[in-house]
C-alpha angles and dihedrals in degrees: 000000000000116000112242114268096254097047113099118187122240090210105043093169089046098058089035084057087044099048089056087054095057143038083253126125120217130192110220124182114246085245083060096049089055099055092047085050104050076044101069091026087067103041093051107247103126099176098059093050092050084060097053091048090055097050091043091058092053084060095037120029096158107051114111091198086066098043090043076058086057098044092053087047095044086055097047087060079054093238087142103156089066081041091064091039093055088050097040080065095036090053090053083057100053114355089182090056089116087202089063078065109051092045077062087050097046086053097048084051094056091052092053092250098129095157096066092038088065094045084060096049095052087050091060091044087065090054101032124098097192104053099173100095088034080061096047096050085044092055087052092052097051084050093052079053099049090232091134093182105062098039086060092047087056094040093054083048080064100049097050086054095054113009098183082062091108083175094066089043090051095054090047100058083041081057092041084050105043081053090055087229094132091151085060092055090045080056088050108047102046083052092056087046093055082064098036120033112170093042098128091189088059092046094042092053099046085056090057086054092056098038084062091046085059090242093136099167081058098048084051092053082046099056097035081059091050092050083049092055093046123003097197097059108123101185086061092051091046091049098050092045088062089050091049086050084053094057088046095250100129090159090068102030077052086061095045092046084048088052093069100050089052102051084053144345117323127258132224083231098056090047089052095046091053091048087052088057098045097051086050083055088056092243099133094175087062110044086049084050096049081043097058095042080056110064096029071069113051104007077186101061105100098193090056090065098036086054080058110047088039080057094057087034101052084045083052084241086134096159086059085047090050099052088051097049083050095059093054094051090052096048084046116010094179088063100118094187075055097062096031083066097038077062103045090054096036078051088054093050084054088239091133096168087054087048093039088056092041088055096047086055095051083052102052087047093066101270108139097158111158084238097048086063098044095049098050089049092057078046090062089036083057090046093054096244114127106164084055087045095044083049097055093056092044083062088044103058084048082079100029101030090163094049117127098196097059098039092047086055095051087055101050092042081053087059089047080053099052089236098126094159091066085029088067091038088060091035095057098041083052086050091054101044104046117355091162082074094049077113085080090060101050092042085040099042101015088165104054095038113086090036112134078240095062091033087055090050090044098049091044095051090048084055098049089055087048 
């Protein structure tokens, strides 16, 4: 049966349901239509939006706002040729219709065109009463762009808009942040407070600003104003544990750790965090056991077995820390920070061909730290190889071709190697690049260093910076 033309249903979503459900037809306004519709668009359940479109399209044929639906729909399945053409019609219809305009953003957007997608969207600030979405996708865009500024101008726009839209606030302090102007968000965020003063995200996020300040009594008072504001807020409890760790109180750090496993379910994070303090507190029981809890779990989480494998390494239990270091390989072989430890402690072992093979493999995986390069090559040098080793800095310099310490080292493995035409090539371009660390050449190379042949290509090198 059809409603009758002048009953309105209190529960549009729940006929529509119901009318799916039977062979009923039911008459819904176009304005109802569109709120079934953005219903189903912002929970996720496509299919059921692209029905209601159809059928609102059969009662109303004639409405833009659905077709504009289609059309947004039509651009998230990224059919986005039939999409233009939609809009191309619609556009004949009503050409000061702003949201005409931002479907042809969006499109522009989804072809990486993000330039031309702004200058839509400006165009449909100008005819839009309501500015505060147009600012948002603006803001989006700025960020696709990496011009930081002008995404957080639009995102404050946003904010002061709407001040509870805790989205727009967070993408303004990640623009503040990404700018370094940590100061600025500080600015920010107490003016918002001012506003706003139980708001435990603002607060929350002001103590992160002066945690990476390094104002560690602020980012307390901070947190503690967030966990007033709401005393469920985990991410306040686990802040304000780190910043307790870096004052040295783990005890404390320890309670606030334990807060958040007991408000839900604990986290492989707050496990590792409280294994961390414990082992700062020297009990050693207790931080293997917070280890353990860690990566049973999460088996993914990298930095559980690493914390591991560092705990029987640091106690020169390197075969614990072997068999740990193992496991995780085994669990994810493409980890390089996996293998670049598997070499350090084979290298401590003094089995250099297993650590030569460990750091190749670090290398392969994508690790290119400064460090990783200067410690294979002391493996090759152990292993009484000097060409490999000598290959491996050459690699190395590739990355960091103004390092000393690498240079400084070529220079001292040609000498091993009895090459003192390429060993005063490398010495003078260290020289030159950093004499003030000639001091890693002579601790390094004690026995080469005060030669007349080092103390010539020295002096020469001083009188050539004169």
């Amino acid at each position: 049966m059809a409603l009758e033309s002048n009953e309105r249903p209190s529960q549009p979503i729940a006929k529509f349901e119901s009318m799916l459900k039977t062979d009923d037809v039911y008459f819904f306004d176009a304005e109802d239509f569109e709120d079934i519709i953005h219903h189903y668009l912002n929970n996720g359940k496509i299919a059921l939006a692209k029905k209601a479109i159809k059928i609102g399209l059969q009662q109303h044929p004639h409405s833009i706002e659905l077709k504009l639906l289609d059309v947004e729909v039509l651009v998230f399945e990224n059919n986005l040729d039939l999409a233009e053409q939609l809009l191309d019609e619609l556009q004949l219809l009503d050409s000061s219709n702003e949201e005409i305009y931002i479907q042809r953003a969006n499109i522009y957007s989804k072809k990486d065109n993000h330039e031309a997608a702004v200058n839509l969207l400006q165009k449909a600030l100008d005819l839009a009463n309501d500015s505060f979405d147009i600012h948002s996708l603006l803001g989006m865009e700025y960020l696709f762009m990496d011009d930081f500024k002008s995404a957080k101008d639009n995102f404050i726009k946003c904010v002061n808009y709407d001040e509870q839209d805790y989205s727009s606030l967070y993408n303004v302090i990640y623009c503040f942040e990404f700018l370094e102007d940590y100061d600025g968000a500080i600015v920010y965020l107490n003016d918002y407070l001012e506003r706003n003063p139980y708001c435990e995200v603002a607060w929350h996020q002001l103590g992160k600003q002066y945690f990476s300040k390094k104002m560690y009594n602020e980012a307390l008072t901070a947190y503690d104003f967030a966990i007033i504001s709401d005393d469920s807020f985990i991410g306040a409890y686990f802040e304000k544990g780190k910043v307790l760790e870096k004052l040295g109180k783990y005890l404390d750090a320890i309670e606030n750790y334990e807060t958040t496993i007991k408000i839900e379910d604990p986290t492989s994070h707050a496990y590792l965090r409280i294994g961390k303090c414990y082992e700062k507190l020297d009990n050693n029981d207790m931080a293997k056991y917070y280890y353990y809890q860690t990566v049973h779990e999460d088996p993914l989480l990298d930095k559980g077995w690493l914390a591991i494998t560092n705990f029987y390494a640091q106690k020169r239990n390197y075969k614990k820390a072997l068999y740990y270091i193992n496991k995780a390989l085994n669990i994810d072989g493409e980890n390089p920070s996996y293998w670049k430890k598997c070499a350090s402690i084979y290298a401590a072992l003094k089995n250099y061909d297993q650590s030569d093979y460990a750091y190749k493999q670090a290398v392969d995986l994508g690790n290119y730290e400064l460090d990783t390069w200067l410690k294979w090559a002391e493996v090759a040098r152990l292993n009484n190889d000097i060409p490999c080793a000598l290959d491996i800095l050459e690699r190395g310099i590739e990355f960091y071709p103004d390092s000393a310490r690498l240079l400084y080292k070529t220079a001292g493995f040609h000498l091993l190697a009895d090459d003192k035409v390429n060993a005063r090539i490398a010495f003078t371009h260290a020289l030159k690049e950093d004499i003030d660390k000639l001091y890693l050449f002579e601790e390094e190379f004690g026995q080469f260093a005060e030669t007349e042949w080092a103390m010539a290509v020295i002096s020469k090198v001083r009188k050539a910076s004169k």
